[in-house]
N, CA, C and O atoms as a GROMACS GRO file, in nm:
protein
  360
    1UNK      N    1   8.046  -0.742   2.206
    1UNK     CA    2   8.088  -0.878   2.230
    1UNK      C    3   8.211  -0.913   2.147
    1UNK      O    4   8.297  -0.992   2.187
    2UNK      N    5   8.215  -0.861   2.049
    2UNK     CA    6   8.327  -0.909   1.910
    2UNK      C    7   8.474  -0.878   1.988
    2UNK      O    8   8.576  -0.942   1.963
    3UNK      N    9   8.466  -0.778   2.080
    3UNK     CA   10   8.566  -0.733   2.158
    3UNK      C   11   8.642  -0.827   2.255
    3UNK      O   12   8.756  -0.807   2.296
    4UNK      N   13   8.548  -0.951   2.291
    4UNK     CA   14   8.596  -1.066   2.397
    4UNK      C   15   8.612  -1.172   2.355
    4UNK      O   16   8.614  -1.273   2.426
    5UNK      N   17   8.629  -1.171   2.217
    5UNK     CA   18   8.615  -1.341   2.150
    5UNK      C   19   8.732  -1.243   1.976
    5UNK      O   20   8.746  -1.130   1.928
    6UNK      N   21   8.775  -1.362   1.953
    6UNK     CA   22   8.854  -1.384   1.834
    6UNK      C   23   8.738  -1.404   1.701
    6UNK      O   24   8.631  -1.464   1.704
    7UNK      N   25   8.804  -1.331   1.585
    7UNK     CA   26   8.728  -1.326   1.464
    7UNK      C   27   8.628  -1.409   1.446
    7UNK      O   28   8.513  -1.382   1.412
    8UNK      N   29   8.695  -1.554   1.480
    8UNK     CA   30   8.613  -1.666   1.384
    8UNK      C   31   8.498  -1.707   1.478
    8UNK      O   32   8.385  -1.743   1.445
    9UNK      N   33   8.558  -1.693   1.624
    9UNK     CA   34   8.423  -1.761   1.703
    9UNK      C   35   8.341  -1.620   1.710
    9UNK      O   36   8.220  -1.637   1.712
   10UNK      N   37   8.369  -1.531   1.713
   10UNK     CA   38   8.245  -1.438   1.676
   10UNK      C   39   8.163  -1.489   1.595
   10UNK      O   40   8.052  -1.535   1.622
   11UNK      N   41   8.241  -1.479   1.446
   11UNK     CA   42   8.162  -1.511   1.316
   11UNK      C   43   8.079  -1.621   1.317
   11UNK      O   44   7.967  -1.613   1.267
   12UNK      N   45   8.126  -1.738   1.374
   12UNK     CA   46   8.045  -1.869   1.406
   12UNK      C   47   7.957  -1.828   1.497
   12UNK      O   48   7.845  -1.873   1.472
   13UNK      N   49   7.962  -1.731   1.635
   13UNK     CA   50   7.825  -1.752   1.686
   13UNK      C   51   7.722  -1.638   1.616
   13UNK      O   52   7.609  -1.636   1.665
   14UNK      N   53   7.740  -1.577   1.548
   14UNK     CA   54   7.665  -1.479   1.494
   14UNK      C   55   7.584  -1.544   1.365
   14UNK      O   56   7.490  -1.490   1.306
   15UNK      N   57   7.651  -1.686   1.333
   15UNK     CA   58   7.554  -1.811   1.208
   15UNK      C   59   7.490  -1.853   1.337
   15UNK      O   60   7.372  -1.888   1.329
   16UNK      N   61   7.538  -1.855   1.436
   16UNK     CA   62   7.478  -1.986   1.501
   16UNK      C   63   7.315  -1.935   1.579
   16UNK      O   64   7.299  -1.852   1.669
   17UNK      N   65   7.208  -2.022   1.504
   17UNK     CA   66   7.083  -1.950   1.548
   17UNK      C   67   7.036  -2.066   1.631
   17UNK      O   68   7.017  -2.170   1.568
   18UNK      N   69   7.003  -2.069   1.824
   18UNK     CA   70   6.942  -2.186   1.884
   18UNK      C   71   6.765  -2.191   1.792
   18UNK      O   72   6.710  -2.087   1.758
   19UNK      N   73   6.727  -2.277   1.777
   19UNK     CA   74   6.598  -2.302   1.765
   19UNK      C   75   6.552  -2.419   1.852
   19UNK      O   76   6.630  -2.494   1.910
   20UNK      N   77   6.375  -2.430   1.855
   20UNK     CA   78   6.325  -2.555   1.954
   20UNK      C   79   6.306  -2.683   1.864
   20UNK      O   80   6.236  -2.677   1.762
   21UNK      N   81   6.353  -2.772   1.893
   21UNK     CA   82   6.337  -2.857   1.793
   21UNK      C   83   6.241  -2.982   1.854
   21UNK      O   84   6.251  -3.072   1.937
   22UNK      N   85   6.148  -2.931   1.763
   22UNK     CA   86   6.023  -3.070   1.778
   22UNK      C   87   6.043  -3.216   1.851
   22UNK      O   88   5.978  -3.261   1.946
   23UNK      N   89   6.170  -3.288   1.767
   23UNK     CA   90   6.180  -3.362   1.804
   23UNK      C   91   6.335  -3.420   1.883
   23UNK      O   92   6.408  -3.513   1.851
   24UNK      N   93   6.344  -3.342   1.974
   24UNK     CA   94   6.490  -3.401   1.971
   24UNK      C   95   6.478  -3.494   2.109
   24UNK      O   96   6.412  -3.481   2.212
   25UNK      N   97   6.578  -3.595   2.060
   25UNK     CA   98   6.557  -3.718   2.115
   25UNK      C   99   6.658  -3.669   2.233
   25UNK      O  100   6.740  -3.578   2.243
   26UNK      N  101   6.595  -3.809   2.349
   26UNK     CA  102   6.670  -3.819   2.452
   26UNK      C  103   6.812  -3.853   2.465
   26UNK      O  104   6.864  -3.844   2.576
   27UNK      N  105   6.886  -3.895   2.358
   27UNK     CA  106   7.016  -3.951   2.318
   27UNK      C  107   7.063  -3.836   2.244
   27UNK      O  108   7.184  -3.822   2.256
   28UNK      N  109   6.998  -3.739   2.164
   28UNK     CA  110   7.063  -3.613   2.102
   28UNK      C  111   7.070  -3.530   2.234
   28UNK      O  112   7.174  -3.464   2.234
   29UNK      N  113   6.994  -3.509   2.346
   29UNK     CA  114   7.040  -3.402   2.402
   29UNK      C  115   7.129  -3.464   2.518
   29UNK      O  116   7.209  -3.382   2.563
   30UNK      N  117   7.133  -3.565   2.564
   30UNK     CA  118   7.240  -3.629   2.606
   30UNK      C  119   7.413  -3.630   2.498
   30UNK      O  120   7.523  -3.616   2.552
   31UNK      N  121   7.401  -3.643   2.391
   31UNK     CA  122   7.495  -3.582   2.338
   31UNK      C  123   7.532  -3.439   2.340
   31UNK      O  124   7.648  -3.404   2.362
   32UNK      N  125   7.433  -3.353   2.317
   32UNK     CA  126   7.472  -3.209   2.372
   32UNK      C  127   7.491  -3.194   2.500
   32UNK      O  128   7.469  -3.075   2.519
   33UNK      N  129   7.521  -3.247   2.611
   33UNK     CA  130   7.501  -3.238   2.697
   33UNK      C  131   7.681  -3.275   2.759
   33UNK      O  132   7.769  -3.223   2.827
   34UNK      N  133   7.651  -3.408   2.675
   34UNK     CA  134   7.793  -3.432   2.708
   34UNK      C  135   7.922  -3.381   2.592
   34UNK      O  136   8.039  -3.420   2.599
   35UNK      N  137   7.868  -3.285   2.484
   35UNK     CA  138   8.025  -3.236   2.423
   35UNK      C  139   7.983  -3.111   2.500
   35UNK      O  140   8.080  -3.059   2.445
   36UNK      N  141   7.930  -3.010   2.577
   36UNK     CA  142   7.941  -2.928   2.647
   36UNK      C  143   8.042  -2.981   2.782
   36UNK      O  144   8.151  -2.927   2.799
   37UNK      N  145   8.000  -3.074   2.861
   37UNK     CA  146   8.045  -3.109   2.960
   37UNK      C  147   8.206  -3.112   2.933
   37UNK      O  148   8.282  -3.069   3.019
   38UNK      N  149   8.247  -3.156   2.831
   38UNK     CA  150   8.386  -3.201   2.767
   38UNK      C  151   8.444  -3.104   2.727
   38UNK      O  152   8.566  -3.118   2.710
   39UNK      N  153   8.372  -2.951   2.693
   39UNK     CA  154   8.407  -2.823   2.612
   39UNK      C  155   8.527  -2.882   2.498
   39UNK      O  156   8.645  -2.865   2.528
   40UNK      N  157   8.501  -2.937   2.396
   40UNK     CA  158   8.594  -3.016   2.303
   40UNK      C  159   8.575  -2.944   2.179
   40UNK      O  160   8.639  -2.978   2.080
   41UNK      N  161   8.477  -2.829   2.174
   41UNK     CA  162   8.432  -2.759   2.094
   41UNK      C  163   8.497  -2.603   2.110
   41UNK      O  164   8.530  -2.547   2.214
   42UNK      N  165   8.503  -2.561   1.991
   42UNK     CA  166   8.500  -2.402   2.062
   42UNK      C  167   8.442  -2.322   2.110
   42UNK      O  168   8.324  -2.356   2.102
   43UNK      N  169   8.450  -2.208   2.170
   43UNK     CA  170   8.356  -2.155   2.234
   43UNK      C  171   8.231  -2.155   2.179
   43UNK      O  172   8.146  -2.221   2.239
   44UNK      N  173   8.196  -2.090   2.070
   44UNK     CA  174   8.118  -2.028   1.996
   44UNK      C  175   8.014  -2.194   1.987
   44UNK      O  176   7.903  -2.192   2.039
   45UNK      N  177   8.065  -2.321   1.920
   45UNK     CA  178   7.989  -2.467   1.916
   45UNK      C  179   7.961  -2.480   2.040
   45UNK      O  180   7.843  -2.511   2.049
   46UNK      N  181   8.038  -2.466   2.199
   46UNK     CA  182   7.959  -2.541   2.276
   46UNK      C  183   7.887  -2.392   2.371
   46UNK      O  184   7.873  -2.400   2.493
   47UNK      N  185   7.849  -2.269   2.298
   47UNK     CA  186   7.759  -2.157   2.323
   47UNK      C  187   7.649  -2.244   2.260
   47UNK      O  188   7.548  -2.295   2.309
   48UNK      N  189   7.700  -2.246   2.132
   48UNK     CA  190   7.544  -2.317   2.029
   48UNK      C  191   7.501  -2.442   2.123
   48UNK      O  192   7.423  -2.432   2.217
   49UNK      N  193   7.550  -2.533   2.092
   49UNK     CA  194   7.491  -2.652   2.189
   49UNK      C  195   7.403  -2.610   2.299
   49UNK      O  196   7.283  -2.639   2.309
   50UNK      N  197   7.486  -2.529   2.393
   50UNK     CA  198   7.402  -2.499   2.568
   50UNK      C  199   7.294  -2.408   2.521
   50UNK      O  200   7.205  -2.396   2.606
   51UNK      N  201   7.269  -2.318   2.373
   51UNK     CA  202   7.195  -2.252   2.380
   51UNK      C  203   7.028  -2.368   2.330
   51UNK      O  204   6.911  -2.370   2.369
   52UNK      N  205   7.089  -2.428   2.252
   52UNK     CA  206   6.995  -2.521   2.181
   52UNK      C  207   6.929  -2.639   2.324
   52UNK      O  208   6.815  -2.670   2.357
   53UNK      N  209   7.028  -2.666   2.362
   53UNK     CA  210   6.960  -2.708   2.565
   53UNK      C  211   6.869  -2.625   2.615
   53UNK      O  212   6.756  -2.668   2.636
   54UNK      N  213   6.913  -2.445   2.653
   54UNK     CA  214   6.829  -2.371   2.725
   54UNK      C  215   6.686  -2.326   2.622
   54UNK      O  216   6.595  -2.260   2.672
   55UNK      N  217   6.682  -2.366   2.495
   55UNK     CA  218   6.585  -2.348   2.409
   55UNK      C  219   6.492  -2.454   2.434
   55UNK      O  220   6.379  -2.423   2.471
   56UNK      N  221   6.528  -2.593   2.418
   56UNK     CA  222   6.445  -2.711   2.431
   56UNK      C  223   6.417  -2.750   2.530
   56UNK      O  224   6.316  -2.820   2.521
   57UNK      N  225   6.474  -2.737   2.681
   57UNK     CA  226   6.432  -2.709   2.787
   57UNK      C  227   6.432  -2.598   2.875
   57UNK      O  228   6.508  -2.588   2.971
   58UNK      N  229   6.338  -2.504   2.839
   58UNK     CA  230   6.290  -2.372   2.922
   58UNK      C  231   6.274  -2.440   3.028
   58UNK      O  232   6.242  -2.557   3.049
   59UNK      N  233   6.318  -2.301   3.131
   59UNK     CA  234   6.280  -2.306   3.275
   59UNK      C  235   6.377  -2.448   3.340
   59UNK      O  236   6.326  -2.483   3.446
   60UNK      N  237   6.473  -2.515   3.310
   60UNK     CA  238   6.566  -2.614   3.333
   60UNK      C  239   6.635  -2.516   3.388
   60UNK      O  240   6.645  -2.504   3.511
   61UNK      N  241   6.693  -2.432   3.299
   61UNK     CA  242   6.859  -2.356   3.357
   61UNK      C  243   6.969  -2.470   3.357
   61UNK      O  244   7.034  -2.514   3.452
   62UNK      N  245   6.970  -2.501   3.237
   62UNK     CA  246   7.086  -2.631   3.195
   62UNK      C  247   7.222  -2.582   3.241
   62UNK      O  248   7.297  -2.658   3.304
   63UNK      N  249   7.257  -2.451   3.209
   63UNK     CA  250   7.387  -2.410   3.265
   63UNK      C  251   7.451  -2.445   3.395
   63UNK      O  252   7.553  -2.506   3.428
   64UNK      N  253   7.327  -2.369   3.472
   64UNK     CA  254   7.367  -2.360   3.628
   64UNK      C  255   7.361  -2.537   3.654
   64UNK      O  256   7.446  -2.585   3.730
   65UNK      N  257   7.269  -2.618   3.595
   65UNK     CA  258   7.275  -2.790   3.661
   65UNK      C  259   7.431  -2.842   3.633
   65UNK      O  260   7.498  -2.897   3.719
   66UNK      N  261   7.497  -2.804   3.442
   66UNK     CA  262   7.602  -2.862   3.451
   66UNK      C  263   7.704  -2.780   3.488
   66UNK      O  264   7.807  -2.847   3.480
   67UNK      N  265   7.729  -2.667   3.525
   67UNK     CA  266   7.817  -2.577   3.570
   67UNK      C  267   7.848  -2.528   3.701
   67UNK      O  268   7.949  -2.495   3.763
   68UNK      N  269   7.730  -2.535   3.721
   68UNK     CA  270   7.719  -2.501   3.914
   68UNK      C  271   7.583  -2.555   3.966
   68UNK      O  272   7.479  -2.499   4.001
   69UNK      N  273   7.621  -2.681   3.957
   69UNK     CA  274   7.502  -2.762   4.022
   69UNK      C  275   7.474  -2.728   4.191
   69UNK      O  276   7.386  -2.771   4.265
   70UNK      N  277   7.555  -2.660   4.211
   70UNK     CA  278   7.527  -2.667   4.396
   70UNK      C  279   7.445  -2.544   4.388
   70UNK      O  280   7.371  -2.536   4.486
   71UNK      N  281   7.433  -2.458   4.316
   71UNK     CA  282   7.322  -2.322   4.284
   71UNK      C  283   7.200  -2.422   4.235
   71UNK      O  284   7.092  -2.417   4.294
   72UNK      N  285   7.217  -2.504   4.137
   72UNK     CA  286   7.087  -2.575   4.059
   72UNK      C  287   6.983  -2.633   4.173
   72UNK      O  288   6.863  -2.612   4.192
   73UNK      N  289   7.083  -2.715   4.244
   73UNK     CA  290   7.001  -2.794   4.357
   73UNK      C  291   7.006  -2.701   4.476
   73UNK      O  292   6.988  -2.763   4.581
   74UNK      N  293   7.025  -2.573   4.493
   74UNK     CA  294   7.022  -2.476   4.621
   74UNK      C  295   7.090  -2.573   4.725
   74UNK      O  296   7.033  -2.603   4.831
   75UNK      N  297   7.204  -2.617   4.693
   75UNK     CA  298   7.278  -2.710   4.795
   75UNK      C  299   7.454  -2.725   4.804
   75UNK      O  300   7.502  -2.819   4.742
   76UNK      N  301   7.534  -2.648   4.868
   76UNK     CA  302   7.669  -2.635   4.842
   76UNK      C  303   7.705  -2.740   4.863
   76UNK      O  304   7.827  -2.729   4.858
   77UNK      N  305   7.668  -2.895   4.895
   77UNK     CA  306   7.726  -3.039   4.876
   77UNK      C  307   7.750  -3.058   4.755
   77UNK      O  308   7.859  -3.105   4.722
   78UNK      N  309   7.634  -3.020   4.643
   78UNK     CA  310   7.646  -3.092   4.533
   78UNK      C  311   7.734  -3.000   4.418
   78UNK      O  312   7.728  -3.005   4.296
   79UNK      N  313   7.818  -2.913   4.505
   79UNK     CA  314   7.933  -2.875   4.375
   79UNK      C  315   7.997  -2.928   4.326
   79UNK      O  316   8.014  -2.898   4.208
   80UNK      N  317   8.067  -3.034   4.381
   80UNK     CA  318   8.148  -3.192   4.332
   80UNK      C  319   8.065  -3.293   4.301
   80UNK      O  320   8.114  -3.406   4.290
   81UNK      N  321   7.975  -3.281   4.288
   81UNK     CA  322   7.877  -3.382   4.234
   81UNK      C  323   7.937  -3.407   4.109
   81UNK      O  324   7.997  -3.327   4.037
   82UNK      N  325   7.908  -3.556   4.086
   82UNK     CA  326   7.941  -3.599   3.990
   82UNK      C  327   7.841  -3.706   3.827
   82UNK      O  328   7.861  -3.821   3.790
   83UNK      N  329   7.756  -3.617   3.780
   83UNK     CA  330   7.642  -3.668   3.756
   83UNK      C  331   7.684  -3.715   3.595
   83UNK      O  332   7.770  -3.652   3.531
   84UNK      N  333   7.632  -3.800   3.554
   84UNK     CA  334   7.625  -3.840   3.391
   84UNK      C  335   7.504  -3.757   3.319
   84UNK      O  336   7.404  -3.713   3.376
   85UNK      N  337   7.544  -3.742   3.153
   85UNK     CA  338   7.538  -3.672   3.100
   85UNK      C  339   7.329  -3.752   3.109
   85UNK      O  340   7.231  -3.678   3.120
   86UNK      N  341   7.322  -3.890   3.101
   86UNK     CA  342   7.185  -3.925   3.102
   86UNK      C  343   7.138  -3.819   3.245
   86UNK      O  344   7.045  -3.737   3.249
   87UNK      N  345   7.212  -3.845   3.326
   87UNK     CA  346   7.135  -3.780   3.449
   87UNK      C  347   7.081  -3.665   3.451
   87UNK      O  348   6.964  -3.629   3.466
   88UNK      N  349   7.214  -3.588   3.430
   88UNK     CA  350   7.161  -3.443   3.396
   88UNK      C  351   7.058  -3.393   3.286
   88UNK      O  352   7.018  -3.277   3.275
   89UNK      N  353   7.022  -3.507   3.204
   89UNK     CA  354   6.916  -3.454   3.082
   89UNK      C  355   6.788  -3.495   3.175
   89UNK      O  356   6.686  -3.425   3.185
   90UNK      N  357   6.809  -3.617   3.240
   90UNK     CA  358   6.706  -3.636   3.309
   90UNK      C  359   6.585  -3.534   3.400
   90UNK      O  360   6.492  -3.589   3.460
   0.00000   0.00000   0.00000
C-alpha cells in the first residue's frame, strides 16, 4: 500500500485504528459523514472517518450509500441523488 499513497498519509493511516464506539451520537456521525462527503481531509482522515462509519454501522455499507448510492439502493436513478448528511446517517 505505502507504494500508492505519500509518506505522511501512509504514516497517518497506519496510527489510524477504526474502533466501535459505544456511544456515538447521531450528530457525531452526521459529522463524519459530512467531512467525508466534503473530502476536506486527507486521504488517510477521511479513510479514518469512513472506516469508523463502516465500524459503527456494520452491514450499512456507508461507502457505497455516500459514493455510489445507485448500487446502495440497487437503482441507477439514484446516482444524482442528492441526500443530506442527516439522511444518509439515517
Amino acid at each position: 500500500m505505502h507504494s500508492h499513497t505519500d509518506a505522511q498519509n501512509f504514516i497517518r493511516t497506519a496510527f489510524h485504528q477504526e474502533k466501535y464506539v459505544d456511544d456515538l451520537s447521531f450528530e457525531a456521525a452526521c459529522a463524519l459523514t459530512e467531512f467525508i462527503c466534503k473530502c476536506e481531509g486527507t486521504e488517510s482522515d477521511v479513510g479514518y472517518a469512513l472506516g469508523l462509519l463502516e465500524t459503527n454501522f456494520a452491514d450499512a455499507n456507508a461507502s457505497d450509500l455516500i459514493f455510489w448510492p445507485e448500487e446502495w439502493f440497487g437503482d441507477p436513478d439514484m446516482l444524482h441523488v442528492d441526500m443530506s448528511t442527516a439522511e444518509i446517517v439515517a
